[in-house]
Every structure is written in C-alpha cells, then in structure tokens.
C-alpha positions in Angstrom: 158.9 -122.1 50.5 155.2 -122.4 51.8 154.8 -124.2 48.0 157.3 -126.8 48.9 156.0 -127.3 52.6 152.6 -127.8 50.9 153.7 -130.6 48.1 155.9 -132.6 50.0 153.7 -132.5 52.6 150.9 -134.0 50.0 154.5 -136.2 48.6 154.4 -137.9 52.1 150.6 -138.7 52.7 151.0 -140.7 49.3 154.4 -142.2 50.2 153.4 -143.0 53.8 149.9 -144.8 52.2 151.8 -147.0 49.7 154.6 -147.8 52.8 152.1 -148.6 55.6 148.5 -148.7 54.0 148.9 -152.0 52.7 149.0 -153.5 55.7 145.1 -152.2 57.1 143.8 -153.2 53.4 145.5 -155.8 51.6 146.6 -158.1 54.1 144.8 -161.1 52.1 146.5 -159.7 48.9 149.2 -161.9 47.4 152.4 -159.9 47.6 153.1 -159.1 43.9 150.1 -157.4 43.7 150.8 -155.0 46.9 153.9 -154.4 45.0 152.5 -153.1 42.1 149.9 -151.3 43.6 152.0 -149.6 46.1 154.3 -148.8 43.0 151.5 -147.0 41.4 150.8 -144.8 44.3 154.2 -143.9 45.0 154.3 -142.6 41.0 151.8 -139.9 42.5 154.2 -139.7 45.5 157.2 -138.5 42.9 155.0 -136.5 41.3 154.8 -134.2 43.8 158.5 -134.7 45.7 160.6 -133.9 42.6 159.0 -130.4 42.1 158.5 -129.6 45.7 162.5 -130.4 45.8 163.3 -128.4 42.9 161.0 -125.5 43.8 163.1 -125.9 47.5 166.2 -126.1 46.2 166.0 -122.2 45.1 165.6 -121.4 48.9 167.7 -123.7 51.2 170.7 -126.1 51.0 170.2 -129.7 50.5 170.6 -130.7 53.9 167.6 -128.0 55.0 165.5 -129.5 52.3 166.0 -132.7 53.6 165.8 -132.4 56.9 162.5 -130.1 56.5 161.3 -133.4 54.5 162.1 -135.7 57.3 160.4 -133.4 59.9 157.3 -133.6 57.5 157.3 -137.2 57.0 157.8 -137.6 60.6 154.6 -135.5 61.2 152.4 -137.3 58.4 153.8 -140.7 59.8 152.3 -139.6 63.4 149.1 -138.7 62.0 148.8 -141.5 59.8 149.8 -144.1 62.2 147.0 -142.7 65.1 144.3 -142.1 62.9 144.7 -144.4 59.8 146.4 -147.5 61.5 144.7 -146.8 65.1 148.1 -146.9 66.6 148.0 -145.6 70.4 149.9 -142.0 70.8 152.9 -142.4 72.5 155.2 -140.8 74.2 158.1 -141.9 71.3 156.5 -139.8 69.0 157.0 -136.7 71.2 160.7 -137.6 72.0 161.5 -138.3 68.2 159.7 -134.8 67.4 162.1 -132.9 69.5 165.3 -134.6 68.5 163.6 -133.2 65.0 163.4 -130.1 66.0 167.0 -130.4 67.5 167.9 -131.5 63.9 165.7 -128.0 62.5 168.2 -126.0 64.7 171.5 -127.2 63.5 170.5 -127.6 59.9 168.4 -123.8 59.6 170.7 -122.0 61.9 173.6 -119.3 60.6 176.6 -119.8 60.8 
C-alpha cells in the first residue's frame, strides 16, 4: 500500500503542475501551446496513476482508492498552491482537510 501512497503521491505533483503551473510560467504563452505542453506532462502523470491504481486495487475497494487519491491530491494541491503559486495558507485548507479525513472514516471503516 506504502507503493501506491508513494506513486500517486508523485501522479499528483505532475498532474497538479500541468493543472495549475501554467499559470506562474506561461502566462504569455498562446493557449495551444499550454495545451500541449500540459498534455505532455500529464503523460508522466498517467504513468505513474495507472500502476499505483492497479498495485492499490489488490488492497482496497475502489471507493478507498479513490478517496485515499483525493486526500493525496488535496495535500499536494496545499503544498503546491503555498509554496509554488505563493498562495496565503488559509483556514479553507484546514476545514477541507478534515471533511477529508471525515471522508477517510466512512470509506476505510468496517462494516
């Protein structure tokens, strides 16, 4: 399970980039470019979500894999956002953690 934490965790720094990154460095880009370029990172994006999902698939259902990635992408978003985009923490961030973690519970518990 750590294996899949690990790639999708890589997965979303490379999504997240392609999403959001364009906007800090290719502002003055024309659009069609940003397209493709973004294209070509997310191919390194899939190339490390379709294993991690396969390899997490043996362990949990497919709501618990996604949730886990949404609790991931949530985190890399955070840290990319502040550091990155020099976004001010907020507050939101904290309240959108928890209702994750809320999420965690009711996806990971038994029963």
């Amino acid at each position: 399970m750590i294996k899949t934490v690990v790639l999708l965790s890589f997965s979303n720094l490379f999504m997240t980039y392609a999403w959001y990154g364009h906007l800090k460095t290719m502002s003055a880009r024309p659009l069609v470019f940003v397209i493709l370029a973004s294209w070509g990172i997310a191919f390194f994006e899939y190339t490390l979500q379709v294993p991690a999902n396969r390899i997490g698939y043996r362990y949990m259902d497919l709501g618990q894999l996604k949730v886990m990635q949404e609790i991931i992408a949530m985190t890399v978003f955070a840290g990319f956002a502040i550091v990155y985009m020099k976004q001010p923490l907020k507050l939101d961030y904290l309240w959108a953690g928890l209702c994750l973690v809320g999420a965690a519970y009711f996806m990971f518990r038994a029963g």
